[in-house]
PASE-16649 format. One record per atom (N, C-alpha, C, O, CB): residue number from 1; residue in three letters; z, y, x. Coordinates in steps of 0.2 Angstrom, whole numbers, plus 5000, padded with zeros to 4 digits. Each point is the difference from the previous one (the first is absolute). Glycine has a CB too. Layout:
+-----+------+------+------+------+
| pos | code |    w |    v |    u |
+-----+------+------+------+------+
| NUM |  ALA |    Z |    Y |    X |
...
+-----+------+------+------+------+
This chain:
+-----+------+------+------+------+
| pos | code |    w |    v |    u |
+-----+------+------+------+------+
|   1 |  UNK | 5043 | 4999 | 4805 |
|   1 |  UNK | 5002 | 4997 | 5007 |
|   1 |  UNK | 5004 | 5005 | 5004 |
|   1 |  UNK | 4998 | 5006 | 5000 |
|   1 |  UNK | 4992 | 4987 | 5000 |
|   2 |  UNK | 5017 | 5003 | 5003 |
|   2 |  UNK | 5002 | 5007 | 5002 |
|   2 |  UNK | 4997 | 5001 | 5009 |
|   2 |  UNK | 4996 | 4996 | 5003 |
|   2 |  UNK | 5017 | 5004 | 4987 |
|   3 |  UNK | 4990 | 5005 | 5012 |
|   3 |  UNK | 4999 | 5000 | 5008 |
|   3 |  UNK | 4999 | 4995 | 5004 |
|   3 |  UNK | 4995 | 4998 | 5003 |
|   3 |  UNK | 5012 | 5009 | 4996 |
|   4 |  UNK | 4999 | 4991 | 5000 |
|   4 |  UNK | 5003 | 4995 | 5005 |
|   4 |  UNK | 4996 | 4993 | 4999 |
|   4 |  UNK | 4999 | 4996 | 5005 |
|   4 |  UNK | 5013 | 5010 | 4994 |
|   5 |  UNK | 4985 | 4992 | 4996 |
|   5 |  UNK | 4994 | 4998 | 4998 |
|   5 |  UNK | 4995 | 4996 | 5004 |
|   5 |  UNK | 4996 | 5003 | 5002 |
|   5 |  UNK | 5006 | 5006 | 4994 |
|   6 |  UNK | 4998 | 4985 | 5007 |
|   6 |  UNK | 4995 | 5001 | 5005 |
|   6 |  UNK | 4993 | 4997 | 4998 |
|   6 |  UNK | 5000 | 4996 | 4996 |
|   6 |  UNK | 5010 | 5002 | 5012 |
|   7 |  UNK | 4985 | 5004 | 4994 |
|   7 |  UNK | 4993 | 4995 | 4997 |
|   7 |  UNK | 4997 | 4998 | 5008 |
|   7 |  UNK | 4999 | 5004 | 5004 |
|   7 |  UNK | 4997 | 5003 | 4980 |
|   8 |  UNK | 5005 | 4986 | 5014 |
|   8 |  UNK | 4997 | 4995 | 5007 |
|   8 |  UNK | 4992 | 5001 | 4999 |
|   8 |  UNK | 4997 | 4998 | 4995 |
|   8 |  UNK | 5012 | 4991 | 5006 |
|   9 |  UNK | 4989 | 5015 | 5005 |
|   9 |  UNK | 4992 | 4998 | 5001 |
|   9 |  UNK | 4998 | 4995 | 5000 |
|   9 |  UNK | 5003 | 4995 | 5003 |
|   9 |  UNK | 4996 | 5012 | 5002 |
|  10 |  UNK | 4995 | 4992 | 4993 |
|  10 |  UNK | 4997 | 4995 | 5001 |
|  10 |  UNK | 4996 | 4997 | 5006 |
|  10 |  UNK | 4998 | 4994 | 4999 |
|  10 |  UNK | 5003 | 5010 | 4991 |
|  11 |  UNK | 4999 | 4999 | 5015 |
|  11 |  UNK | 4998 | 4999 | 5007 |
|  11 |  UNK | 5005 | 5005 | 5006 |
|  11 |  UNK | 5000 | 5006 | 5001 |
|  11 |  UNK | 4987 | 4990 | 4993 |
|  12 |  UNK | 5016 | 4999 | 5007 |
|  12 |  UNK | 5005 | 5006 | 5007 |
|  12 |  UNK | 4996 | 5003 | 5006 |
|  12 |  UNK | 4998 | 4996 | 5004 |
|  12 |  UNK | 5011 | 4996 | 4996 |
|  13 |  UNK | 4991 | 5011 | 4999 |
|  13 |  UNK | 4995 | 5006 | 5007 |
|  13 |  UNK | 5005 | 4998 | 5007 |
|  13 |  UNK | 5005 | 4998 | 4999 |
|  13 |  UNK | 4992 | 5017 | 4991 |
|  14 |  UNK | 5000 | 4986 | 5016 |
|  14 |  UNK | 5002 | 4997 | 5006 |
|  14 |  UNK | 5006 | 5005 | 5002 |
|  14 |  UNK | 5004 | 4998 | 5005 |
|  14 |  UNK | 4984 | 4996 | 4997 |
|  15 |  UNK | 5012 | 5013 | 4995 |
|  15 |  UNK | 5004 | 5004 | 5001 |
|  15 |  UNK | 5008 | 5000 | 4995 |
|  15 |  UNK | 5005 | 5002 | 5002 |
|  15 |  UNK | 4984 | 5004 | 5003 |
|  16 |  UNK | 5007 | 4989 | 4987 |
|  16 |  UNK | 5007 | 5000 | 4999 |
|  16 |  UNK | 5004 | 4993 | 5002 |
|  16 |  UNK | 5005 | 4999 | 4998 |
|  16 |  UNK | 4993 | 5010 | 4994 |
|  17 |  UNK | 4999 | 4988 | 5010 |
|  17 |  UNK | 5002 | 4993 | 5002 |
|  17 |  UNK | 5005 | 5002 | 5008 |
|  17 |  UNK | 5005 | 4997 | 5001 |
|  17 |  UNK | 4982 | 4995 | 4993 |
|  18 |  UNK | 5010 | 5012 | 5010 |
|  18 |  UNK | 5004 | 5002 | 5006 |
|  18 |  UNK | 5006 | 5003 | 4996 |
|  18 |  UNK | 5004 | 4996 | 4999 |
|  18 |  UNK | 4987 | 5006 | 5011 |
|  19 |  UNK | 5010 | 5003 | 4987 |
|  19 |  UNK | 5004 | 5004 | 4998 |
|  19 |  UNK | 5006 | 4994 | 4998 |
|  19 |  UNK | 5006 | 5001 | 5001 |
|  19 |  UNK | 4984 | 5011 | 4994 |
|  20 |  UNK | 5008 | 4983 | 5001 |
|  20 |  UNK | 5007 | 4995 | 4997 |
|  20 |  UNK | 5001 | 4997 | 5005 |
|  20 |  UNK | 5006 | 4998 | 5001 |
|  20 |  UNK | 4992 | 5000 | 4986 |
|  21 |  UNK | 4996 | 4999 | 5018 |
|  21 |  UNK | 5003 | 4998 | 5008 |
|  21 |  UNK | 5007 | 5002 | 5005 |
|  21 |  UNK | 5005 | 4997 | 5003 |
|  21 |  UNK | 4983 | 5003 | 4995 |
|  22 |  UNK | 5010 | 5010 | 5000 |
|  22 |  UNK | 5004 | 5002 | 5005 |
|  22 |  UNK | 5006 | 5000 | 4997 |
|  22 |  UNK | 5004 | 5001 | 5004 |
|  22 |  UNK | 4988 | 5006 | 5001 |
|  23 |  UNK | 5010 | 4993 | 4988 |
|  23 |  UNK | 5005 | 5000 | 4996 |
|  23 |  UNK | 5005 | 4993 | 5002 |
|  23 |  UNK | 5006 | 4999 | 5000 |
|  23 |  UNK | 4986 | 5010 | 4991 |
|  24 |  UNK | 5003 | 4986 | 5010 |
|  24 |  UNK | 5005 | 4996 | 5003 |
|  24 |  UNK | 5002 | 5000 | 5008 |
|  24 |  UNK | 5005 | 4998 | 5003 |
|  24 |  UNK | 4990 | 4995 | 4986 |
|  25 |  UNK | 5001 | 5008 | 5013 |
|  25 |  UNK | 5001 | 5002 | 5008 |
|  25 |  UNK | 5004 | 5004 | 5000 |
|  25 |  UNK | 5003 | 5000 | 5006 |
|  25 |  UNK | 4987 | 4999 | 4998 |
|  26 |  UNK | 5014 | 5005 | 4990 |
|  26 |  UNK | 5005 | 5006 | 5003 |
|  26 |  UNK | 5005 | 4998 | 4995 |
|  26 |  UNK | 5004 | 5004 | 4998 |
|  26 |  UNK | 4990 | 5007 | 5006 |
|  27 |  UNK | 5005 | 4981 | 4994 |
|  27 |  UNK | 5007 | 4997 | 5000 |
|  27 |  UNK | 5003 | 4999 | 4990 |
|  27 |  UNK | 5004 | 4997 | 4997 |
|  27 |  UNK | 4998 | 5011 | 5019 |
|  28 |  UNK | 4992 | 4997 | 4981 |
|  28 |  UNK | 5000 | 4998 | 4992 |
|  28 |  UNK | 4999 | 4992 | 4998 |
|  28 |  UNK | 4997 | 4996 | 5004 |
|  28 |  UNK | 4997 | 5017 | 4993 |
|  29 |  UNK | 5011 | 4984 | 4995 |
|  29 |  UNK | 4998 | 4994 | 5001 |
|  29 |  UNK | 4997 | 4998 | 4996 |
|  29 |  UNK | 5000 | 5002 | 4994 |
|  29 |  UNK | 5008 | 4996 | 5011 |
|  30 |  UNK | 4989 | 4996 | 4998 |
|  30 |  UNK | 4990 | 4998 | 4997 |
|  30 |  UNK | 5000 | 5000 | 4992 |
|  30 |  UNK | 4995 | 5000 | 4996 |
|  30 |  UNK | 5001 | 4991 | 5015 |
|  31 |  UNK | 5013 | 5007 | 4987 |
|  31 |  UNK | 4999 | 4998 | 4990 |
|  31 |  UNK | 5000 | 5005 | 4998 |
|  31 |  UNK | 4997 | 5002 | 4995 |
|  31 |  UNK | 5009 | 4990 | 5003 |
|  32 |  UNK | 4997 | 5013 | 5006 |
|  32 |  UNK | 5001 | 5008 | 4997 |
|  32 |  UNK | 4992 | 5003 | 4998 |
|  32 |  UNK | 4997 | 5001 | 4995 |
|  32 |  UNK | 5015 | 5001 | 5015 |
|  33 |  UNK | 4985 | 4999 | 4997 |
|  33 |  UNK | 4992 | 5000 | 5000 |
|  33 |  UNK | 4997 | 4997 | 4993 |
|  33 |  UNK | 4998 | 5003 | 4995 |
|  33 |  UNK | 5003 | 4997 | 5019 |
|  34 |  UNK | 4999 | 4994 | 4988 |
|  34 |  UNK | 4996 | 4996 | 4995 |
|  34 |  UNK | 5001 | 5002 | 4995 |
|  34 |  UNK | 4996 | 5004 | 4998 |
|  34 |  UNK | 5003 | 4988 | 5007 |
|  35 |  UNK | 5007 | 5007 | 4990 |
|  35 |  UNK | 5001 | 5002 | 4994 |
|  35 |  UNK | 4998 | 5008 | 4999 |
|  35 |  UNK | 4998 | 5001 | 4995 |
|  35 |  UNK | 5010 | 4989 | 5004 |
|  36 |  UNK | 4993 | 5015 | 5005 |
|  36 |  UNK | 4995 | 5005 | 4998 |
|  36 |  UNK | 4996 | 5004 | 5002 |
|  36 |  UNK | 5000 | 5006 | 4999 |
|  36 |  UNK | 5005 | 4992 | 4998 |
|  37 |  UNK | 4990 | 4996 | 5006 |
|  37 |  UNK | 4991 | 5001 | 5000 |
|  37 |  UNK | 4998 | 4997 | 4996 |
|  37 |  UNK | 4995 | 5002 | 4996 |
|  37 |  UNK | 5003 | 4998 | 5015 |
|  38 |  UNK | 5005 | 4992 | 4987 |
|  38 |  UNK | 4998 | 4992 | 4995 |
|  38 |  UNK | 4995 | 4998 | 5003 |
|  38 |  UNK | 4995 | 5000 | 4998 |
|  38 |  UNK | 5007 | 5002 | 4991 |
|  39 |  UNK | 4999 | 4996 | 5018 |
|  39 |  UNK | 4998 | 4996 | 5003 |
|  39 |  UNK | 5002 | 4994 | 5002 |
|  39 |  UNK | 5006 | 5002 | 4998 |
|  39 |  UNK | 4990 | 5007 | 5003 |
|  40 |  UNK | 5005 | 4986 | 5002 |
|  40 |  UNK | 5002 | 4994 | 5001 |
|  40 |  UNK | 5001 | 5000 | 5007 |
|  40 |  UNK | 4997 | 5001 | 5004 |
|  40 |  UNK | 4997 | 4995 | 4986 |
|  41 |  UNK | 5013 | 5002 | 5010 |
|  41 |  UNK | 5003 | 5000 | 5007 |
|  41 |  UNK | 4995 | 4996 | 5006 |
|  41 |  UNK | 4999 | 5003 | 5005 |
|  41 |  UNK | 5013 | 4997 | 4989 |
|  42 |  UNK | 4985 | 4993 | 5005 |
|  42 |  UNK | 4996 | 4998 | 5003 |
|  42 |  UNK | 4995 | 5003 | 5002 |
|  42 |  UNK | 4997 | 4998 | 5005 |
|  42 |  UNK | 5007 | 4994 | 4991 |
|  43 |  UNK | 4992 | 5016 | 4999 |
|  43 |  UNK | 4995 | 5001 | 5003 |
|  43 |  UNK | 5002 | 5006 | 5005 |
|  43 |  UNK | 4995 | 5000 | 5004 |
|  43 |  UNK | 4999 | 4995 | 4988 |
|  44 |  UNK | 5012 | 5009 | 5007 |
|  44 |  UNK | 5001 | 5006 | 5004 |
|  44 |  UNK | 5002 | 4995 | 5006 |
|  44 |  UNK | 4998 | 5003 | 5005 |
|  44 |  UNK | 5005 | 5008 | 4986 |
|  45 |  UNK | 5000 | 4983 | 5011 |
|  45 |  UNK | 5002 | 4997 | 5006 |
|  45 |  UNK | 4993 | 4998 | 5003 |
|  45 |  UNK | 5000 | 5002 | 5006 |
|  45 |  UNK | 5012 | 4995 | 4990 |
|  46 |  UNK | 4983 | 5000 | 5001 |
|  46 |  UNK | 4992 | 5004 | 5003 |
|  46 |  UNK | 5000 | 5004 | 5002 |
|  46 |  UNK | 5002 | 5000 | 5006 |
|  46 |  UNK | 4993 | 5000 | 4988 |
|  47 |  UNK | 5005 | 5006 | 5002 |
|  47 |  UNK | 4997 | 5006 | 5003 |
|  47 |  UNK | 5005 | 5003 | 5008 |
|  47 |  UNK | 4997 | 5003 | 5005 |
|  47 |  UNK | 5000 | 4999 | 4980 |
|  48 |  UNK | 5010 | 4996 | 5013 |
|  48 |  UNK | 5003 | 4999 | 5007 |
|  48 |  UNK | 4997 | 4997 | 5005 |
|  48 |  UNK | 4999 | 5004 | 5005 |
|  48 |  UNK | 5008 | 4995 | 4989 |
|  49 |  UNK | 4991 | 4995 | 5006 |
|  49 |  UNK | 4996 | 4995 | 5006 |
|  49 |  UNK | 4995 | 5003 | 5001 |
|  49 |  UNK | 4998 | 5002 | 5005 |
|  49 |  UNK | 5006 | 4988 | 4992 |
|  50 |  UNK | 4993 | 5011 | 4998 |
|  50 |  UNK | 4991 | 5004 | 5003 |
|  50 |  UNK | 5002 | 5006 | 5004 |
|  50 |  UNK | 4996 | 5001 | 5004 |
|  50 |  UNK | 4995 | 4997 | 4983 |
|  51 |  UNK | 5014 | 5007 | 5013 |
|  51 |  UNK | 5002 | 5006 | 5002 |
|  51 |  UNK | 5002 | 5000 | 5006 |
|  51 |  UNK | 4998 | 5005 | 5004 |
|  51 |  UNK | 5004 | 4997 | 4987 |
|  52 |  UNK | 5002 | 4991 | 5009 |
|  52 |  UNK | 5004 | 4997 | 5007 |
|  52 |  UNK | 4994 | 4998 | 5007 |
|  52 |  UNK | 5000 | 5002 | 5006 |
|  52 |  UNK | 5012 | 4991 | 4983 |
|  53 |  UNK | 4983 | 5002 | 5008 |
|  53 |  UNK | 4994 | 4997 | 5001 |
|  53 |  UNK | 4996 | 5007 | 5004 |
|  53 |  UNK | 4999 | 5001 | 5006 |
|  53 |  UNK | 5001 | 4989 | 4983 |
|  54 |  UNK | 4998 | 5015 | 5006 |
|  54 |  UNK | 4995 | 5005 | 5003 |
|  54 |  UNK | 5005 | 5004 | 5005 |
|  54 |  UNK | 4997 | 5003 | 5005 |
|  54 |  UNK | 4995 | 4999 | 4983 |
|  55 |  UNK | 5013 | 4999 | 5011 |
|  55 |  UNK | 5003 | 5005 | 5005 |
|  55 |  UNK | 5001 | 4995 | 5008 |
|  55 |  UNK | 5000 | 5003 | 5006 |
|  55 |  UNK | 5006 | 5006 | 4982 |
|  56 |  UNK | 4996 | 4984 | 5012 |
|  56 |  UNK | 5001 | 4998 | 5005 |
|  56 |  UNK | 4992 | 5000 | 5002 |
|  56 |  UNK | 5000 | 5003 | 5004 |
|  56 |  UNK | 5012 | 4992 | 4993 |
|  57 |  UNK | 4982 | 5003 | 5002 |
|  57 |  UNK | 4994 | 4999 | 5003 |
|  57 |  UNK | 4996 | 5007 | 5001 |
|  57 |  UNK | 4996 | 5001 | 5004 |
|  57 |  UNK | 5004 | 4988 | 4991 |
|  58 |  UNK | 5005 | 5017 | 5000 |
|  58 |  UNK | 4999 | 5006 | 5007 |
|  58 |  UNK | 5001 | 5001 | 5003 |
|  58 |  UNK | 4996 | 5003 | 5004 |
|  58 |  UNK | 5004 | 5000 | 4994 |
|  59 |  UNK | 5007 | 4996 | 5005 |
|  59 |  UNK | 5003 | 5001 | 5007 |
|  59 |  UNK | 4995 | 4996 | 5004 |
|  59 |  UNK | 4997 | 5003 | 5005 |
|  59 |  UNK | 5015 | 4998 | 4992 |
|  60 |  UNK | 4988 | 4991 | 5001 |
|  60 |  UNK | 4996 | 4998 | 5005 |
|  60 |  UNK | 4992 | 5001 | 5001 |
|  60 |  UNK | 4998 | 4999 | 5005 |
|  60 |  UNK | 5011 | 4995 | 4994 |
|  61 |  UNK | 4989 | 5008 | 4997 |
|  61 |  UNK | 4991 | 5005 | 5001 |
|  61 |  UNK | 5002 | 5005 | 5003 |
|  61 |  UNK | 4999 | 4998 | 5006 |
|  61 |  UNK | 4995 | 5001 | 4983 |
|  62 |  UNK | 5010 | 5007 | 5010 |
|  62 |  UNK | 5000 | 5005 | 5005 |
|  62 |  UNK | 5002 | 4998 | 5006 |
|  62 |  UNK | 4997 | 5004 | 5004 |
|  62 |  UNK | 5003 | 5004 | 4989 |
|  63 |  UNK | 5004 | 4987 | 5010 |
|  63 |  UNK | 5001 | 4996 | 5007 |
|  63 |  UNK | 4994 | 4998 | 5004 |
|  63 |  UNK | 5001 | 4999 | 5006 |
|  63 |  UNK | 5009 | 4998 | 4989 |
|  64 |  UNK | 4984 | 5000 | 5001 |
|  64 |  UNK | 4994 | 4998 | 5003 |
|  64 |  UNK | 4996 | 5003 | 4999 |
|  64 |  UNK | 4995 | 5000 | 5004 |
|  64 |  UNK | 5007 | 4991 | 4996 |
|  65 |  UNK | 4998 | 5011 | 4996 |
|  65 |  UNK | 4994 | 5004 | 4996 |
|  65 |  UNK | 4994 | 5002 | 5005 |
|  65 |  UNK | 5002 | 5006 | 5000 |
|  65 |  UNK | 5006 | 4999 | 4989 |
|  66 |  UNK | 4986 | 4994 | 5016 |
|  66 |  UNK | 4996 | 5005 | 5003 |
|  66 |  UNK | 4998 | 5006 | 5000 |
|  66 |  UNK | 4998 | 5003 | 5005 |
|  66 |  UNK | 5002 | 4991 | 4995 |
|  67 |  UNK | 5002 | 5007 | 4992 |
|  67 |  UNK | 4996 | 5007 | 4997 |
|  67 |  UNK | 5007 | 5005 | 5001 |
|  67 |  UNK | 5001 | 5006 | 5000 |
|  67 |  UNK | 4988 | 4989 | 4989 |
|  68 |  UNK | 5015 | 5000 | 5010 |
|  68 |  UNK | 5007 | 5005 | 5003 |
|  68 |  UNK | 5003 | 5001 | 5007 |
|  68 |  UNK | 5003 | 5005 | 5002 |
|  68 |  UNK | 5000 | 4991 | 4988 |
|  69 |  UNK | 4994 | 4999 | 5014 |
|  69 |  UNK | 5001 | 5002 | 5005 |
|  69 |  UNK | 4995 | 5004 | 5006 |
|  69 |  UNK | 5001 | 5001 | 5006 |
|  69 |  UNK | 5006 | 4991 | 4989 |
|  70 |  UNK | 4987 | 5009 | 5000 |
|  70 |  UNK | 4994 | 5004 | 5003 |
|  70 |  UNK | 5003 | 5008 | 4996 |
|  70 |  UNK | 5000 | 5005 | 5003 |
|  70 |  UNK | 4988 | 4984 | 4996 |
|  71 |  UNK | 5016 | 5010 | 4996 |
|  71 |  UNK | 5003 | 5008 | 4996 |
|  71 |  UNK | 5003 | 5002 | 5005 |
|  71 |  UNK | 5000 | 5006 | 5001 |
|  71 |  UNK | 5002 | 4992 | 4986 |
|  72 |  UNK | 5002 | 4997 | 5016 |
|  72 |  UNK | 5006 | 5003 | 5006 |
|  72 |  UNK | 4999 | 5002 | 5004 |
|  72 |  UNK | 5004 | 5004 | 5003 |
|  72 |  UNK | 5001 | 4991 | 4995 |
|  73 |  UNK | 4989 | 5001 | 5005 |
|  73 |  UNK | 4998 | 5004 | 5007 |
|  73 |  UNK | 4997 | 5006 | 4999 |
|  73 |  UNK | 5002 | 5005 | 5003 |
|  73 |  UNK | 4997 | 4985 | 5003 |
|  74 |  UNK | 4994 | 5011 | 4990 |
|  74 |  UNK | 5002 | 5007 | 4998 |
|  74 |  UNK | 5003 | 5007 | 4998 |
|  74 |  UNK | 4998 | 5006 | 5000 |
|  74 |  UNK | 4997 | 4987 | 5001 |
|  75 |  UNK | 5009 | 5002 | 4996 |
|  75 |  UNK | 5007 | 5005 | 5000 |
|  75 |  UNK | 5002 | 5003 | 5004 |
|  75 |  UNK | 5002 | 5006 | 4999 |
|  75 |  UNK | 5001 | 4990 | 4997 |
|  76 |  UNK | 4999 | 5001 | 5009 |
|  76 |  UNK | 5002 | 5001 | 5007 |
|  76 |  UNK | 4996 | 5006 | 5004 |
|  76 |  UNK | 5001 | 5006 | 5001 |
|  76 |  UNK | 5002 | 4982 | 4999 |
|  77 |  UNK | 4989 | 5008 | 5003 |
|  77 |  UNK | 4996 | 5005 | 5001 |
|  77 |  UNK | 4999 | 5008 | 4998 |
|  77 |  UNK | 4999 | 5004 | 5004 |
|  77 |  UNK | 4997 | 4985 | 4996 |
|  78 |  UNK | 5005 | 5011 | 4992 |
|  78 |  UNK | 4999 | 5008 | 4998 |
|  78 |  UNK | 5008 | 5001 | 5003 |
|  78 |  UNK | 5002 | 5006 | 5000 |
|  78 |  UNK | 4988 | 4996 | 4986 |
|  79 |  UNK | 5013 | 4996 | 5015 |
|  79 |  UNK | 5009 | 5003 | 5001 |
|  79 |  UNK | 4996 | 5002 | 5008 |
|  79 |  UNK | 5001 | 5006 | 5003 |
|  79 |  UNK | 5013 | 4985 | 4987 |
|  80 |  UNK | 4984 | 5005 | 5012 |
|  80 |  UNK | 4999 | 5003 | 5009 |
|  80 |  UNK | 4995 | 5006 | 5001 |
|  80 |  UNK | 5000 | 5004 | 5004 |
|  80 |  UNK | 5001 | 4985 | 5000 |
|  81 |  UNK | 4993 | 5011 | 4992 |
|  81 |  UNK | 4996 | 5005 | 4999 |
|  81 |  UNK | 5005 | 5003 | 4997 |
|  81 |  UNK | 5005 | 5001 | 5004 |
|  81 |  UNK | 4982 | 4997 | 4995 |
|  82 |  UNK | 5014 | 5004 | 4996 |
|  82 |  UNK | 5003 | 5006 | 4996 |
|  82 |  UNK | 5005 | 5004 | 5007 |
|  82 |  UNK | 5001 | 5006 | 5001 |
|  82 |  UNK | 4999 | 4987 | 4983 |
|  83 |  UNK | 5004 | 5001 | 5019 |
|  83 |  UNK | 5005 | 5005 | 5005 |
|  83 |  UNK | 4995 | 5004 | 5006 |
|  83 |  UNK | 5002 | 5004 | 5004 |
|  83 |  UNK | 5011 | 4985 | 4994 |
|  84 |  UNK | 4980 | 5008 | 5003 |
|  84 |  UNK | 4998 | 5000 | 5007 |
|  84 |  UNK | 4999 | 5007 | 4995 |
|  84 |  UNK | 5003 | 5005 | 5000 |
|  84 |  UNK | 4991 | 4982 | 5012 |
|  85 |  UNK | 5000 | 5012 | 4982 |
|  85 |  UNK | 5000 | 5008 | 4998 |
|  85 |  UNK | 5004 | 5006 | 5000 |
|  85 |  UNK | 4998 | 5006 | 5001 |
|  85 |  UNK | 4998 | 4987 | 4994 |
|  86 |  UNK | 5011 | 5005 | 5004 |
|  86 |  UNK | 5005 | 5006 | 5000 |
|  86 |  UNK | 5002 | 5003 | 5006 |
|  86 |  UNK | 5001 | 5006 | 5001 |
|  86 |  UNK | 5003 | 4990 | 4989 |
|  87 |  UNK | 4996 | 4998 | 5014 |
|  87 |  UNK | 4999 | 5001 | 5010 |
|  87 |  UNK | 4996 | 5005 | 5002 |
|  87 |  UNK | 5003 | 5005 | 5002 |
|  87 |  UNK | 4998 | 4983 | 5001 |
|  88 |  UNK | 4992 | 5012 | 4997 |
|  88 |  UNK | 4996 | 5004 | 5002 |
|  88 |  UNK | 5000 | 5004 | 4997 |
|  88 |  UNK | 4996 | 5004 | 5002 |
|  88 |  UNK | 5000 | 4992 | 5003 |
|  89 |  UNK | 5007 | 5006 | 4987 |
|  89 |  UNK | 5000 | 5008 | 4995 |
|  89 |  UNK | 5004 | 5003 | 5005 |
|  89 |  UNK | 4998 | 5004 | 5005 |
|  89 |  UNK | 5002 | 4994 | 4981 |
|  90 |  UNK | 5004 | 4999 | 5014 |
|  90 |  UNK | 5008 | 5005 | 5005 |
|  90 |  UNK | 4996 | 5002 | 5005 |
|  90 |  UNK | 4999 | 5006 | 5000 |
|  90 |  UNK | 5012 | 4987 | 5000 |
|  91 |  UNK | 4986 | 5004 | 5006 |
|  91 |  UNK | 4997 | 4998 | 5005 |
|  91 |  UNK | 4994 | 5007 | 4999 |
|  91 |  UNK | 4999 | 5004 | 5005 |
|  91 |  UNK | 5005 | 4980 | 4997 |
|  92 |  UNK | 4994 | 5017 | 4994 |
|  92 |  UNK | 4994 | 5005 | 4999 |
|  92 |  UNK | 5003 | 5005 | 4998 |
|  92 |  UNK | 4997 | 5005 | 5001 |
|  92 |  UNK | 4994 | 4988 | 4995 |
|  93 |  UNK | 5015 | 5007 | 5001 |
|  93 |  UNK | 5002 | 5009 | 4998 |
|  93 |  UNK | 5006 | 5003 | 5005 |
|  93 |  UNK | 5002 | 5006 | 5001 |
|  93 |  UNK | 4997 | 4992 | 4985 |
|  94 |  UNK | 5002 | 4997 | 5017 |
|  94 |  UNK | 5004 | 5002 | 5006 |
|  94 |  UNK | 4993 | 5004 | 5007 |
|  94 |  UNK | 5002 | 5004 | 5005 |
|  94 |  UNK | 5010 | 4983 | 4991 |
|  95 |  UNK | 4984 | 5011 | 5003 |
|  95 |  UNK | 4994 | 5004 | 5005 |
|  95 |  UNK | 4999 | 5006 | 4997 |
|  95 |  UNK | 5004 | 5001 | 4995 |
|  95 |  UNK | 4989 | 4991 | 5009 |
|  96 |  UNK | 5003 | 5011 | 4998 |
|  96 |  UNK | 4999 | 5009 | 4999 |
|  96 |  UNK | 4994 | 4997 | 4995 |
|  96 |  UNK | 4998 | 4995 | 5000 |
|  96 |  UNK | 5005 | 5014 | 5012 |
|  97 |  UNK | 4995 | 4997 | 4982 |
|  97 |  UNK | 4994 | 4996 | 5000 |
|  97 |  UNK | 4994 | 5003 | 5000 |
|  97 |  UNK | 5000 | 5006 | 4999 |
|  97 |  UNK | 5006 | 4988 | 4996 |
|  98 |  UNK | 4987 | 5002 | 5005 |
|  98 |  UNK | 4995 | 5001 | 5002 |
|  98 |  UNK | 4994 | 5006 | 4999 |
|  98 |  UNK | 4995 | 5002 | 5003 |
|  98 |  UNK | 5010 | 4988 | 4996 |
|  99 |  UNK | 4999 | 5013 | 4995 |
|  99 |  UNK | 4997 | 5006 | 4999 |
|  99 |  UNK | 5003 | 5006 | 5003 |
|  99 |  UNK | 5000 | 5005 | 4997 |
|  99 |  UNK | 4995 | 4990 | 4993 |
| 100 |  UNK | 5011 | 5005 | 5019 |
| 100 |  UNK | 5001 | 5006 | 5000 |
| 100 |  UNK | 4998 | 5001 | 5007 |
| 100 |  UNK | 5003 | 5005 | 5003 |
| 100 |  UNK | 5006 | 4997 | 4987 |
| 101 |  UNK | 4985 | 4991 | 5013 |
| 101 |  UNK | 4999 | 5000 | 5004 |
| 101 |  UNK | 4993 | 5002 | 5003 |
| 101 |  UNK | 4995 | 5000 | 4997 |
| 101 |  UNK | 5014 | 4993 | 5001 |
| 102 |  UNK | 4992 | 5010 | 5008 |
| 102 |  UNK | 4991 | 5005 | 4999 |
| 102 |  UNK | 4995 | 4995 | 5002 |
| 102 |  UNK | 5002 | 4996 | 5003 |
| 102 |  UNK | 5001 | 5017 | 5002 |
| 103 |  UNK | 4992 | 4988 | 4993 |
| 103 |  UNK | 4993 | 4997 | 5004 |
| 103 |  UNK | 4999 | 5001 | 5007 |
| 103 |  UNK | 5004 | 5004 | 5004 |
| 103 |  UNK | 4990 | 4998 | 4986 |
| 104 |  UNK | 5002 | 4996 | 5012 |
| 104 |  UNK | 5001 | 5001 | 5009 |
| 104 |  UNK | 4993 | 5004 | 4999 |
| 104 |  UNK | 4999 | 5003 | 5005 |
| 104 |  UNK | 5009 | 4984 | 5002 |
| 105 |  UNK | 4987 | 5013 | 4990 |
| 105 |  UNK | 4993 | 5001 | 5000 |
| 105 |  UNK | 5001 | 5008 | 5002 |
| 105 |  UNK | 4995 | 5003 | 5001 |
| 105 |  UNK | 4999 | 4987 | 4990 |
+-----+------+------+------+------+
């Protein structure tokens, strides 16, 4: 068998099924593909639609999603601690500090 060779799996893994997706998304054409995976034009144009399907009802999940919009506002939150944090580091090394001050006793 030479290289060039191809042997068709017997079950398409979800990553190589994207992989011949993106090949047509960047414009390769589907006979080309097909004749060398040996797969059948009708099923990569599946695989197409299932691809087309999951990516459009991502967009729209992460638009409603609550668990995403609960991610976001805490997002936010640590971006406001984290700055009030770096606020009062400054705010603390800019004073003198504490150990060069006497006891009063």
């Amino acid at each position: 068998m030479a290289d060039t060779d191809f042997i068709r799996p017997k079950r398409w893994s979800a990553q190589r099924k994207l992989e011949i997706v993106l090949r047509l998304f960047r414009g390769e054409a589907i006979d080309d593909i097909s004749r060398e995976i040996g797969v059948e034009i009708f099923r990569i144009e599946e695989w197409k639609q299932e691809a087309l399907v999951g990516m459009e009802s991502r967009f729209k999940k992460s638009a409603t999603d609550p668990l995403q919009i609960e991610l976001s506002r805490a997002k936010h939150r640590i971006g406001d601690l984290s700055m009030e944090v770096e606020l009062l580091k400054e705010r603390v090394n800019k004073q003198s500090p504490l150990a060069f001050r006497r006891s009063k006793l």
